[in-house]
VEXDRENFI-578334 format. One record per atom (N, C-alpha, C, O, CB): z, x, y. Coordinates in steps of 0.05 Angstrom, whole numbers, plus 32768, in hexadecimal, padded with zeros to 4 digits. Glycine has a CB too. Layout:
BEGIN
ZXY;...
This chain:
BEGIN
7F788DB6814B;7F5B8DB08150;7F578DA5816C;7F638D928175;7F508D9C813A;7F478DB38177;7F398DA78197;7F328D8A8192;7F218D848181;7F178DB881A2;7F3F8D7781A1;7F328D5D81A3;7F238D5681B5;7F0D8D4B81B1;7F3F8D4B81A4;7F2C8D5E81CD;7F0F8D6181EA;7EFF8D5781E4;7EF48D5B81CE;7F008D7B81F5;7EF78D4581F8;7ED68D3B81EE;7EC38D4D8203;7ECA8D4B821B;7ECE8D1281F5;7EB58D5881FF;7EA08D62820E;7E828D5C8208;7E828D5581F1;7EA48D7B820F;7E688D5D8212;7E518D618201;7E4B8D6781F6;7E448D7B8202;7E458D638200;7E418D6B81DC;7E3C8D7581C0;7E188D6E81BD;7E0D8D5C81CA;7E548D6181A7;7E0D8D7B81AE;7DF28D72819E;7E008D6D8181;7E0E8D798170;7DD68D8E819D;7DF28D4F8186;7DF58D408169;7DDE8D3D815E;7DDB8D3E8145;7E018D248169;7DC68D398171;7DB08D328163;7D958D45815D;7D848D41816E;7DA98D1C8170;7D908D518151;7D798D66814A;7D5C8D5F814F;7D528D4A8149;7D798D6C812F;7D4D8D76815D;7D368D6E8164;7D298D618150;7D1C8D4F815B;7D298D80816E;7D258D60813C;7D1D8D4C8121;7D218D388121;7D0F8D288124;7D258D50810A;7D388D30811F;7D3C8D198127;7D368D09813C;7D2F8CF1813A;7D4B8D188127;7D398D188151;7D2F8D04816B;7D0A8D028169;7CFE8CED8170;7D3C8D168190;7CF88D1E815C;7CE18D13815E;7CD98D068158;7CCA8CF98166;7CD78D18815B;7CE08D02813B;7CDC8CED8128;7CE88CD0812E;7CDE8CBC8127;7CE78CF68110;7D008CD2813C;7D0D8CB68148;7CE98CA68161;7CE28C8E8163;7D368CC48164;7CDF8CB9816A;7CCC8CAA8185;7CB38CA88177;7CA78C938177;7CC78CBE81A6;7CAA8CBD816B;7C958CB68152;7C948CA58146;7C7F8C99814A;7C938CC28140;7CA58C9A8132;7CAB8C888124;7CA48C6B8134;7C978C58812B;7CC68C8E811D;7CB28C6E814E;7CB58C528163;7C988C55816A;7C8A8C418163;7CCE8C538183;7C8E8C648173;7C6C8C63817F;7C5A8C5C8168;7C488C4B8169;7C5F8C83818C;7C618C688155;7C418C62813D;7C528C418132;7C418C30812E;7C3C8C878113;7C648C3B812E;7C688C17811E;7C608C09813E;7C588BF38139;7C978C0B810D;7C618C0D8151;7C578BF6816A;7C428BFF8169;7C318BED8168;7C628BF28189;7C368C1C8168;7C158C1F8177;7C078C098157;7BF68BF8815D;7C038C53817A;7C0E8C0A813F;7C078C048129;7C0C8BE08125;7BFA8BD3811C;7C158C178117;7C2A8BD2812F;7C208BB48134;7C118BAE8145;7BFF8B9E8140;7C318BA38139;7C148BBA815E;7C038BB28177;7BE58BAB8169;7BDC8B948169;7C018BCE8191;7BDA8BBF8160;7BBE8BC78154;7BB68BBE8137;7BA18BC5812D;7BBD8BE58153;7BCD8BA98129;7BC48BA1810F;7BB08B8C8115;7BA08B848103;7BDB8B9780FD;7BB08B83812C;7B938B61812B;7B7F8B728134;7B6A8B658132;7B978B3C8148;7B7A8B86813D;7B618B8B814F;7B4D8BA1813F;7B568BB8813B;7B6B8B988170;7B338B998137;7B248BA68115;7B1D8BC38138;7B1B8BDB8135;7AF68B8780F7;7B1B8BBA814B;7B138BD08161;7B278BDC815B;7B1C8BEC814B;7B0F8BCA8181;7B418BE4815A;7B578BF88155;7B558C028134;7B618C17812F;7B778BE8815D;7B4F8BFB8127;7B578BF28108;7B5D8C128102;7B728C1980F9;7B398BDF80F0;7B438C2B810B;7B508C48810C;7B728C548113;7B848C618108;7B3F8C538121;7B6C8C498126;7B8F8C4A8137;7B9F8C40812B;7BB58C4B812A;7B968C3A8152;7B998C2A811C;7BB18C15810E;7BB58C2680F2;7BCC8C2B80EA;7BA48BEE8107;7BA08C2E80E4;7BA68C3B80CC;7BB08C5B80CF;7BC18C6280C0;7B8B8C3A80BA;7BA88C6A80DF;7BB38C8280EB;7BD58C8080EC;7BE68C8C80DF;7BA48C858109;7BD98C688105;7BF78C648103;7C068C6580ED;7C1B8C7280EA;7BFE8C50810B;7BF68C5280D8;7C0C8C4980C4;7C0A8C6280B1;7C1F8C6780A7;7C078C2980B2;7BFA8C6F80AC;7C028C848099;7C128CA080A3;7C208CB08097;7BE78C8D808C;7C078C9B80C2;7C268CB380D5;7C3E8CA180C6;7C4C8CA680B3;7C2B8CB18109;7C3D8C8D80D4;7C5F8C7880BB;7C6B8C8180A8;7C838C8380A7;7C5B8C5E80A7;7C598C898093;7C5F8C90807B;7C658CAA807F;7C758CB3806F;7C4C8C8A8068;7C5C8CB98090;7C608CD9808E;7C808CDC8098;7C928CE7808C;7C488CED80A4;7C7E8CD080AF;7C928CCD80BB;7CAA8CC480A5;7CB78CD7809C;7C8A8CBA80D0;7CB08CAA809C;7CBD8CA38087;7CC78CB98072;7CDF8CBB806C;7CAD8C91807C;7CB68CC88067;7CB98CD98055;7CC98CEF8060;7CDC8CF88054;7CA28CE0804C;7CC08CF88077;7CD48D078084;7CE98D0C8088;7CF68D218087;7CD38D07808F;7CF18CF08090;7D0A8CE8809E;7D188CF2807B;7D238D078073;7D0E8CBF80AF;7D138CDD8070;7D1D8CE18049;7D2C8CF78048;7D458CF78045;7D038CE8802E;7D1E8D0B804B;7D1E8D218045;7D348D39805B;7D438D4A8054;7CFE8D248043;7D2E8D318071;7D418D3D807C;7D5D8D2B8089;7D6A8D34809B;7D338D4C808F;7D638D0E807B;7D788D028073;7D898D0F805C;7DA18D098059;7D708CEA806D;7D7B8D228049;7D858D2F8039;7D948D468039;7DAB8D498032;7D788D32802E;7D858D538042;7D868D78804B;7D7D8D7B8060;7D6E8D8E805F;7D748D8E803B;7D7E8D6C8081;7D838D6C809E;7DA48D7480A8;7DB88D79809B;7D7D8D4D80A7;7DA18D7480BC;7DBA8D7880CC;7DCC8D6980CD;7DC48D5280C8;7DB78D7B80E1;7DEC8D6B80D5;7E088D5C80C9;7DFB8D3F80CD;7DF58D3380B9;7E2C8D6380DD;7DF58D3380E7;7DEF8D1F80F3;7DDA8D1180E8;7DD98CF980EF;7DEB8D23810A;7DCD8D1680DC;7DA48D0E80D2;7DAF8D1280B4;7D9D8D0980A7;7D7F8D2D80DF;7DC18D1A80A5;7DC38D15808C;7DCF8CF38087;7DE08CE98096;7DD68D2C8080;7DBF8CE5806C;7DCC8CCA8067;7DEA8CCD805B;7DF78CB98055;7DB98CB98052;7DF18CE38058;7E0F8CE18046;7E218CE2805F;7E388CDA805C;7E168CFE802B;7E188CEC8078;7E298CF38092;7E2A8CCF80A6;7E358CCF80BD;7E128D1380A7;7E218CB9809C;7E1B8CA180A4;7E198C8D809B;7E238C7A80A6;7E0F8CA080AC;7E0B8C8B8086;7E0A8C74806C;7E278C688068;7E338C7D806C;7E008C85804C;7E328C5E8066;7E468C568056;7E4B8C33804C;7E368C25804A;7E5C8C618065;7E5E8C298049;7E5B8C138033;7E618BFA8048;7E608BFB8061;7E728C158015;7E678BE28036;7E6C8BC7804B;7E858BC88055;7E878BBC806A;7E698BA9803E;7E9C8BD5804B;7EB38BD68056;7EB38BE28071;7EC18BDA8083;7EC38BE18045;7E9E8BFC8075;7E9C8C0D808F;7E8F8BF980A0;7E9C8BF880B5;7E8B8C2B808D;7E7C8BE880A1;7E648BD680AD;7E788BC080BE;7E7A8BBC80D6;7E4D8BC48091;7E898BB280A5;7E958B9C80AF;7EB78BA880C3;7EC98B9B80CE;7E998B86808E;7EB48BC080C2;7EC88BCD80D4;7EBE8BCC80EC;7EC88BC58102;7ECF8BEA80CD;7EA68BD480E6;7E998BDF8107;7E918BC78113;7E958BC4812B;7E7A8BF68107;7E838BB08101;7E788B9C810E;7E928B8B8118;7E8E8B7D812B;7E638B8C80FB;7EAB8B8A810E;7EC18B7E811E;7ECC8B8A8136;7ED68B7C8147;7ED78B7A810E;7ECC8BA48138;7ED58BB38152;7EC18BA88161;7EC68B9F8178;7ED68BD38152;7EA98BA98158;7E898B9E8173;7E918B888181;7E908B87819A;7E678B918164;7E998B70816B;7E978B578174;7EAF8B5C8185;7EAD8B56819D;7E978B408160;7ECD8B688179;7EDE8B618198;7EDB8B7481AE;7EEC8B7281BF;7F008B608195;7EC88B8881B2;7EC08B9081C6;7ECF8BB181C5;7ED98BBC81D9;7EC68B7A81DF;7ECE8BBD81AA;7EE38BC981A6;7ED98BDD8190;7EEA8BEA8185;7EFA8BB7819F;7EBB8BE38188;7EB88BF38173;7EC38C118171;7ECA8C1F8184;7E9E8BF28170;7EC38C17815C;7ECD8C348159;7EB78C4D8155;7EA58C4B8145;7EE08C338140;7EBA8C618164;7EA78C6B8174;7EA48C858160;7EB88C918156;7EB08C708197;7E888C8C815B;7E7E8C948149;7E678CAA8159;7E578CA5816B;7E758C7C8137;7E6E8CC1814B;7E558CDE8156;7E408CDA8152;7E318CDC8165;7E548CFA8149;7E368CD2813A;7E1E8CCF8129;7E158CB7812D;7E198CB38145;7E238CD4810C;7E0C8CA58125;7DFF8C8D811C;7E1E8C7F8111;7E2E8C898100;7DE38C948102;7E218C678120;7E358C548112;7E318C3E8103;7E1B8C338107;7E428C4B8121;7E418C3280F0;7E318C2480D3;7E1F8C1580D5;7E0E8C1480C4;7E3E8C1480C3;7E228C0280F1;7E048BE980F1;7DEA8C0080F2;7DD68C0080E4;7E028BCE8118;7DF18C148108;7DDA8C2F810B;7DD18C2D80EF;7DBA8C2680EC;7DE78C548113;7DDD8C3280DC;7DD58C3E80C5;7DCB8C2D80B6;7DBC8C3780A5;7DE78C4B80B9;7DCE8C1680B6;7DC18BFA80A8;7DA68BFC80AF;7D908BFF80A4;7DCD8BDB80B4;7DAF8BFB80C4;7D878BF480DE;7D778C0980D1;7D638C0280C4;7D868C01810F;7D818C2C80D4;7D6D8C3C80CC;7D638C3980AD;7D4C8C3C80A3;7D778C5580D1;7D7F8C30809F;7D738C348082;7D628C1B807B;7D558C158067;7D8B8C38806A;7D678C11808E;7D508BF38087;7D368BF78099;7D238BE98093;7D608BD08094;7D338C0580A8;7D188C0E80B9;7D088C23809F;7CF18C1F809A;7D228C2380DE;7D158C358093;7D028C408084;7D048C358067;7CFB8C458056;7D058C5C8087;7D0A8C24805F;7D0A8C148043;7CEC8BFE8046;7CDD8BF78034;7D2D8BFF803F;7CEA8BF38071;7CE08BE3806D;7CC08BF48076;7CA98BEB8074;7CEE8BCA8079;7CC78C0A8080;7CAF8C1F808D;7CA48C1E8070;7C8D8C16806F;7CB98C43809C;7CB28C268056;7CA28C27803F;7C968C19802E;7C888C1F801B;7CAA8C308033;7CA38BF8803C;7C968BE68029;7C7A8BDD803B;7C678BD18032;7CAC8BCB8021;7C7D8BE78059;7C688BD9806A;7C478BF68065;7C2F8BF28067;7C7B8BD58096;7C538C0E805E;7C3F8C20805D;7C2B8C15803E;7C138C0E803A;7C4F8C40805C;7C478C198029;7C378C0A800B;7C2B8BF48010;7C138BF38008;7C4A8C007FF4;7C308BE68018;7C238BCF8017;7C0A8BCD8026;7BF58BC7801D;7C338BBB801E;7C0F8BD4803F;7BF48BDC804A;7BD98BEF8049;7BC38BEF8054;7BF98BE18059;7BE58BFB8039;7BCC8C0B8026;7BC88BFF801C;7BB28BF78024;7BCC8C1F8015;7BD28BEF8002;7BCC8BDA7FE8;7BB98BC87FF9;7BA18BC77FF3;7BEB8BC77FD9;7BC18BBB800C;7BB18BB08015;7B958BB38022;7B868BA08024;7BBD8BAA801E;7B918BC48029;7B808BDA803A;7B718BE08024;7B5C8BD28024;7B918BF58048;7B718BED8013;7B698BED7FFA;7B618BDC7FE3;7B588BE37FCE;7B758BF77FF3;7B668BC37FEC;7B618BB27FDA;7B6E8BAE7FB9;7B618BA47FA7;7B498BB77FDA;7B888BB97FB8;7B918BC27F9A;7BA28B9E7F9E;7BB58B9C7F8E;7BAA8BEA7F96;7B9F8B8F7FA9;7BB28B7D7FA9;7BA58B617FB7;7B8F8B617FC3;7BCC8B8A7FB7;7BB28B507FB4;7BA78B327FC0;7BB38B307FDC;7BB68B427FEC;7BB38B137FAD;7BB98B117FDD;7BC18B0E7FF3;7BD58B097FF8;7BDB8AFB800B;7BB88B037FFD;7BE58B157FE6;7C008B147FE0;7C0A8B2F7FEA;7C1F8B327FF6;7C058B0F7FC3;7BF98B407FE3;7C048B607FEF;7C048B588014;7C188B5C8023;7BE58B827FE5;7BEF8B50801B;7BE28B508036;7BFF8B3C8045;7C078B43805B;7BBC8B3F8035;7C088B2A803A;7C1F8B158043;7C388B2B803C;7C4F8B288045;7C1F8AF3802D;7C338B3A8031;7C508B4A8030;7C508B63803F;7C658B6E8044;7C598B528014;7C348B6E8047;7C358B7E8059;7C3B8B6B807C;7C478B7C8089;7C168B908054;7C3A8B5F8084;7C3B8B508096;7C5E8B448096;7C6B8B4080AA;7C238B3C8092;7C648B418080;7C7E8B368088;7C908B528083;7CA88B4D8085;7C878B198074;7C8D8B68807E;7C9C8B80807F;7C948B8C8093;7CA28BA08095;7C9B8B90806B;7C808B8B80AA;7C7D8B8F80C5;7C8C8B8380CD;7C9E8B9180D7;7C698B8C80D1;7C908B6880D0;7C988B5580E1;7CB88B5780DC;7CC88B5980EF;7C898B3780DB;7CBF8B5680C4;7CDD8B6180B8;7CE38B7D80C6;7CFC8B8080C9;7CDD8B668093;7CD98B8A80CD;7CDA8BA980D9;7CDA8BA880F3;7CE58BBC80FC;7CC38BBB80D1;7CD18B978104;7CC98B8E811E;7CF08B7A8128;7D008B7D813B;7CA28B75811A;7CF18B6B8115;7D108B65811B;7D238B73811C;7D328B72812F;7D1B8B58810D;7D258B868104;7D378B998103;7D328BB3811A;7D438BC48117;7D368BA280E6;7D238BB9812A;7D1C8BC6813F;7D328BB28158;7D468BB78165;7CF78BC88141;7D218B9D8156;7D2B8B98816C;7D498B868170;7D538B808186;7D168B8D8177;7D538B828159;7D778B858157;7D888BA6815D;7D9A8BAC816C;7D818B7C8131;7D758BB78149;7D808BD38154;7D848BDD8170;7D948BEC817B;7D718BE4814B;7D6F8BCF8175;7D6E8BD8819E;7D838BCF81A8;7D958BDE81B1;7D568BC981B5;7D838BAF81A8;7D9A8BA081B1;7DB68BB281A7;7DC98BB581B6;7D998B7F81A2;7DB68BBD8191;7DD68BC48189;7DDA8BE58190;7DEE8BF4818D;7DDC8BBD8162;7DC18BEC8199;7DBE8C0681A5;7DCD8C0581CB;7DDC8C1081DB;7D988C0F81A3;7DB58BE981C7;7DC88BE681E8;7DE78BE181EF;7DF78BF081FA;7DBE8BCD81F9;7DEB8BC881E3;7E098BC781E3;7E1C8BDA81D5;7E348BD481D3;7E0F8BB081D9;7E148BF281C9;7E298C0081BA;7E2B8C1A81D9;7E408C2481E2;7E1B8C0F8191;7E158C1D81E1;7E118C2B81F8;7E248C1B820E;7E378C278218;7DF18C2C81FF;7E218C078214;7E368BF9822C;7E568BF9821C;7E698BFD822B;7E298BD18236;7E5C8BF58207;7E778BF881F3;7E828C1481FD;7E978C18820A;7E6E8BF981CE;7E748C2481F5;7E778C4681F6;7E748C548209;7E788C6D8207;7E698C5481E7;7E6C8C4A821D;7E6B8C52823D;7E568C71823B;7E528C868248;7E938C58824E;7E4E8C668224;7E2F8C81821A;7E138C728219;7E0E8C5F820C;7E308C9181F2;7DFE8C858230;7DE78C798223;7DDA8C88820B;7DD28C9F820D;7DD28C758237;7DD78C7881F2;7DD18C8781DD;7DB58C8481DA;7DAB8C8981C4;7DDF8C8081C6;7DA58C7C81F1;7D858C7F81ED;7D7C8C9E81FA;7D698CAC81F4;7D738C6481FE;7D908CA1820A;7D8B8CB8821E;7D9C8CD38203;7D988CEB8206;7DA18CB08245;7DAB8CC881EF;7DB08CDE81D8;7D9C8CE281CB;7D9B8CF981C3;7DC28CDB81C6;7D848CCF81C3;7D7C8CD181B1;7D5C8CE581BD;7D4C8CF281AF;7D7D8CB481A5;7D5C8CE181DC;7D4C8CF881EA;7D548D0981F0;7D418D1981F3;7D428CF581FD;7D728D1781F4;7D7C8D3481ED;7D7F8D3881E0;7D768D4E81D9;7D898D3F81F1;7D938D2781C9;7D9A8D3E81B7;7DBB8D3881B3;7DC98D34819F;7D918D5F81C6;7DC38D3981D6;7DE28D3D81D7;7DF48D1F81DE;7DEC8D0C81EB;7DE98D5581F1;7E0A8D2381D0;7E198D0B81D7;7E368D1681D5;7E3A8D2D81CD;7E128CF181C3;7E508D0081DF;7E6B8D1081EC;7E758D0D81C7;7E6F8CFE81B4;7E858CF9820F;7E8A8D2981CC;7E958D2881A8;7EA38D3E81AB;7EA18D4A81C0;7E7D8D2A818C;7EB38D488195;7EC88D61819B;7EB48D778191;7EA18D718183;7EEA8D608188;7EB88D8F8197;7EAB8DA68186;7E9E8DAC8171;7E898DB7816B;7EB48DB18182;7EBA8D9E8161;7EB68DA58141;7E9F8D8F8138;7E9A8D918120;7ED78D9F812C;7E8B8D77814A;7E7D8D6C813E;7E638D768146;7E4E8D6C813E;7E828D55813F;7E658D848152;7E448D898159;7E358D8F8148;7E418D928133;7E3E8D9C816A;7E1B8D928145;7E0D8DA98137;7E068DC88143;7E058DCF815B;7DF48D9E8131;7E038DD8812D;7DFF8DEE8141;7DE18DF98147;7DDE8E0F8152;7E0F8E058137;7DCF8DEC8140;7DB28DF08141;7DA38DDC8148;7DA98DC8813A;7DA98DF7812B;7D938DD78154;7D7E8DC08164;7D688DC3814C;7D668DAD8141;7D6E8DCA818B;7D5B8DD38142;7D4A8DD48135;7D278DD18140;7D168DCD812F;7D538DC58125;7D238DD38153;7D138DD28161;7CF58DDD815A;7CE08DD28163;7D1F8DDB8174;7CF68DF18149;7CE08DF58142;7CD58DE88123;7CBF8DEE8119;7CE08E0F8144;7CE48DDA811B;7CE78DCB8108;7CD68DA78110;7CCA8D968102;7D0A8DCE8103;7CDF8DA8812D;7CD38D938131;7CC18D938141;7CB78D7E8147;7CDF8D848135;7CB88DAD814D;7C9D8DB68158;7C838DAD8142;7C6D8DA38146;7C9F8DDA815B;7C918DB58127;7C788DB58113;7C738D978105;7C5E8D8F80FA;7C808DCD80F8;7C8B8D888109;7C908D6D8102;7C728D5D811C;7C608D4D8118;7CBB8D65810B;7C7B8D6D8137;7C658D5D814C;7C498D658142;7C378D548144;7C688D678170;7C458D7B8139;7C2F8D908146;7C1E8D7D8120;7C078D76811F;7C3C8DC4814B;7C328D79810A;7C258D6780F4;7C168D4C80FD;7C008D4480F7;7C3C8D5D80E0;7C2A8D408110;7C178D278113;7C048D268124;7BEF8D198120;7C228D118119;7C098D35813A;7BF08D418150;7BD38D47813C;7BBC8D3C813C;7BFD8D678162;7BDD8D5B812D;7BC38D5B8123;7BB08D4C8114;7B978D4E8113;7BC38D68811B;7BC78D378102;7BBB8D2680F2;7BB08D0C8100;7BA28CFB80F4;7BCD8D1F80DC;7BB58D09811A;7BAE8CFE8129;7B8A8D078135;7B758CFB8139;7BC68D008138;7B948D1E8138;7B798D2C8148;7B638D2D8126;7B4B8D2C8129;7B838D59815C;7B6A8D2E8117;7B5B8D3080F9;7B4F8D1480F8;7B398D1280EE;7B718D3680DC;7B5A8CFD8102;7B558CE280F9;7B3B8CE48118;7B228CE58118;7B788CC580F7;7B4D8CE4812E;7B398CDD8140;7B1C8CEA813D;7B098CE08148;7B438CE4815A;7B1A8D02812C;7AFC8D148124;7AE98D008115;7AD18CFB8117;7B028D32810D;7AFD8CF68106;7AF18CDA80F2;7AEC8CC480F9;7AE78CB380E8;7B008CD180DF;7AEC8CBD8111;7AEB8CA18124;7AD58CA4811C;7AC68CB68117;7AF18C9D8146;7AD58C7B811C;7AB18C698116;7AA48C798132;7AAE8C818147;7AB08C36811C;7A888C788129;7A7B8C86813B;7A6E8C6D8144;7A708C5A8134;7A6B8CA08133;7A5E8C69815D;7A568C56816D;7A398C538165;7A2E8C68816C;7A5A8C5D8189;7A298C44815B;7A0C8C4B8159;79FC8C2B8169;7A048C148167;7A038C528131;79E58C348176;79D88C24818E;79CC8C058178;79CB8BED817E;79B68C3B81A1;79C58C14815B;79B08BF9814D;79CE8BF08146;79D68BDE8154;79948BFF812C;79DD8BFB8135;79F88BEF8125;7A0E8BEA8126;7A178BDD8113;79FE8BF68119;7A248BF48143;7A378BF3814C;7A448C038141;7A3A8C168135;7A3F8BE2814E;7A5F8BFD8141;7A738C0D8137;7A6F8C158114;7A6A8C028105;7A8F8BFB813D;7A708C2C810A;7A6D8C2F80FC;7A878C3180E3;7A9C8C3980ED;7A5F8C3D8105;7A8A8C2B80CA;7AA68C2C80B9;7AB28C4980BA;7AA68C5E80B6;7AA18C238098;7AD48C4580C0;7AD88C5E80C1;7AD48C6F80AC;7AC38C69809A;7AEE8C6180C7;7AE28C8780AB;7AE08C9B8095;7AE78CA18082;7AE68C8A807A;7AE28CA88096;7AF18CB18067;7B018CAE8058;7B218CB48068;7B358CA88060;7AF78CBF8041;7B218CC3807A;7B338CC88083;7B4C8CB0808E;7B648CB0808D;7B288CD68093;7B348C9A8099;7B328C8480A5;7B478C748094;7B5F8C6E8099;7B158C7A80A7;7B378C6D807C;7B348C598071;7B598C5A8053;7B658C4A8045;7B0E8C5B8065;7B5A8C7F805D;7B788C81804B;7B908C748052;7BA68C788049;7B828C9C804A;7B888C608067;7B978C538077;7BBC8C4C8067;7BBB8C47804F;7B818C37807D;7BD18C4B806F;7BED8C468064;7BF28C2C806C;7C038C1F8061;7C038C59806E;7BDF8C218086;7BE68C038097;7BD38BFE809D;7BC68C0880AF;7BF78BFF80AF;7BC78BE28088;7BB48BE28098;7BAC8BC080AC;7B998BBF80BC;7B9E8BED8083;
């Protein structure tokens, strides 16, 4: 077997769309949770969240070697391996997503789903102020775990003498042959963009309209199906 490391595509256009999507609609969506002037934007975001979320699910399943959870997931024995190589400056170097990787993601969309539920419930009124305190602390719980991931994105990048932010915008990272994938999938994630583009352009049709006696007017049903609100 060829061991050579050369450049390989590990990461599939699906994945990476959904990786910057994901990051743009949970900030465009905290940024915009205090301000009732955004409140369209803010509920728009959070239900892209959920679409997004569902997605990912789904092609963690039946996606490509790299974007499947059975190809990364693994248990505390793999975690507390990797997190001891980290600490002595020494981790063991991984194609795919390596175990803390895999903590962070499976905890970004466990908490993407408790912050979408809840924010409907809330939004909707199906709940007190108990839903509303738990939508807020599963943002805020989601907002940590972002920004530990970064940190361990950066230092696994200075460890590995790889920048893996600059993988996660191609695609490619160094690995022997036999790991690549053999398909980008690209039109797969054309339709992944071209979904939220439009549900985007669908919501903005539904924007409060401006009126001179009454102001801003309540959004729409479209509006108001809000996932975050």
């Amino acid at each position: 077997m060829d061991t050579t490391k050369s450049k390989i595509l590990v990461w599939d256009a699906p994945v990476r769309v959904f990786h910057w999507l994901m990051a743009l609609s949970f900030f465009g969506a905290y940024l915009s949770a205090e301000s009732e002037r955004w409140r369209l934007l803010h509920v728009t975001l959070g239900y892209t969240l959920g679409g997004l979320v569902a997605f990912r699910v789904l092609w963690g399943l039946i996606g490509t070697r790299h974007a499947r959870f059975g190809n990364f997931v693994r248990g505390p024995a793999a975690l507390r391996s990797y997190l001891g190589g980290l600490l002595k400056g020494r981790p063991d170097p991984h194609v795919g997503h390596n175990p803390a990787g895999a903590v962070a993601i499976v905890l970004l969309l466990l908490l993407g789903v408790a912050v979408v539920l809840s924010g409907w419930g809330n939004y909707e009124q199906v709940g007190g102020e108990w839903l509303e305190e738990l939508h807020e602390v599963a943002a805020n719980s989601m907002l940590a775990v972002v920004a530990v991931h970064v940190v361990g994105v950066l230092v696994a990048s200075w460890l590995h003498h790889e920048n893996l932010v600059r993988a996660m915008v191609t695609g490619y990272k160094r690995g022997v042959a036999g790991q690549a994938i053999p398909w980008s999938w690209r039109p797969l994630a054309g339709l992944l963009l071209a979904a939220v583009l439009g549900f985007w352009w669908w919501q903005w049709q539904d924007r409060p309209q401006m009126s001179a006696q009454s102001g801003p007017q309540s959004p729409t049903l479209s509006g108001s199906l809000s996932a975050c609100a």
